[in-house]
N, C-alpha and C positions, 0 to 999 in steps of 0.2 A: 525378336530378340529382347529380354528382359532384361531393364537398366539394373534392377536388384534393388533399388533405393525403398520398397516394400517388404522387404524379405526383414524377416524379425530381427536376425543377426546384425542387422545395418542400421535397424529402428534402438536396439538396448545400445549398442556403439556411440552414437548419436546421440541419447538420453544420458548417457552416463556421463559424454563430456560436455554436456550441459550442466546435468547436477554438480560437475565438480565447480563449478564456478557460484553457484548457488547458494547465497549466505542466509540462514534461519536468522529467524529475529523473535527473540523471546520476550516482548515487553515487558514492562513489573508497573504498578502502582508508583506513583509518583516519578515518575520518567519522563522528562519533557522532549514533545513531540511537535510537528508540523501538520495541519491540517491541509489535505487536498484541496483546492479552489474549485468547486464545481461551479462553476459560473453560465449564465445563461449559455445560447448558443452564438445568439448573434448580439454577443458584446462587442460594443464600439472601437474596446481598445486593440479589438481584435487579435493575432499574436502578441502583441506588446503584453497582455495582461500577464497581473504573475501567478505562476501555478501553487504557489503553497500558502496559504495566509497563518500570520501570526503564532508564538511559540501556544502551547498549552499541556498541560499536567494532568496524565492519566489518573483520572479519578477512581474508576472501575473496571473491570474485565470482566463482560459476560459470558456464559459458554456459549459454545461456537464463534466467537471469536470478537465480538460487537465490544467498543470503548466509551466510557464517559470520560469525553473532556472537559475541560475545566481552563479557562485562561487566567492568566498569573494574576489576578486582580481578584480571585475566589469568587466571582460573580455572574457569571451565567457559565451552564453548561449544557455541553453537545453529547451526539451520541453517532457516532461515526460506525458504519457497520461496512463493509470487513473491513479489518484492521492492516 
């Protein structure tokens, strides 16, 4: 007996009310953002560390989707790929 949970009809049903909950995010230049902490693996602070470091200000948008960021002090920048 087939549960049905692969049948296309169940798979668009299922996507759809996914998408509806699904907010676009269209950056702009000069937008200030949160950078992901990628942090080694086996940091000390273990959980406790924090996931986003510091505000900073979209300098550039490449295509395909890659940012120069910029921290509020105009003085070094990053380049975060995807965005």
């Amino acid at each position: 007996m087939a549960t049905g949970c692969s049948s296309p009809s169940y798979q668009r049903r299922i996507a759809r009310a996914f998408n509806k909950k699904v907010k676009s995010r269209n950056p702009k230049e000069g937008d200030l953002v949160l950078k992901d902490n990628r942090a080694p693996i086996h940091d000390p602070k273990g959980k406790f560390r924090p996931n986003w470091t510091g505000l900073y200000i979209i300098k550039a948008i490449w295509s395909g989707g890659a940012v120069v960021l910029m921290d509020l002090d105009n003085l070094d920048c990053y380049t975060q790929w995807p965005f």
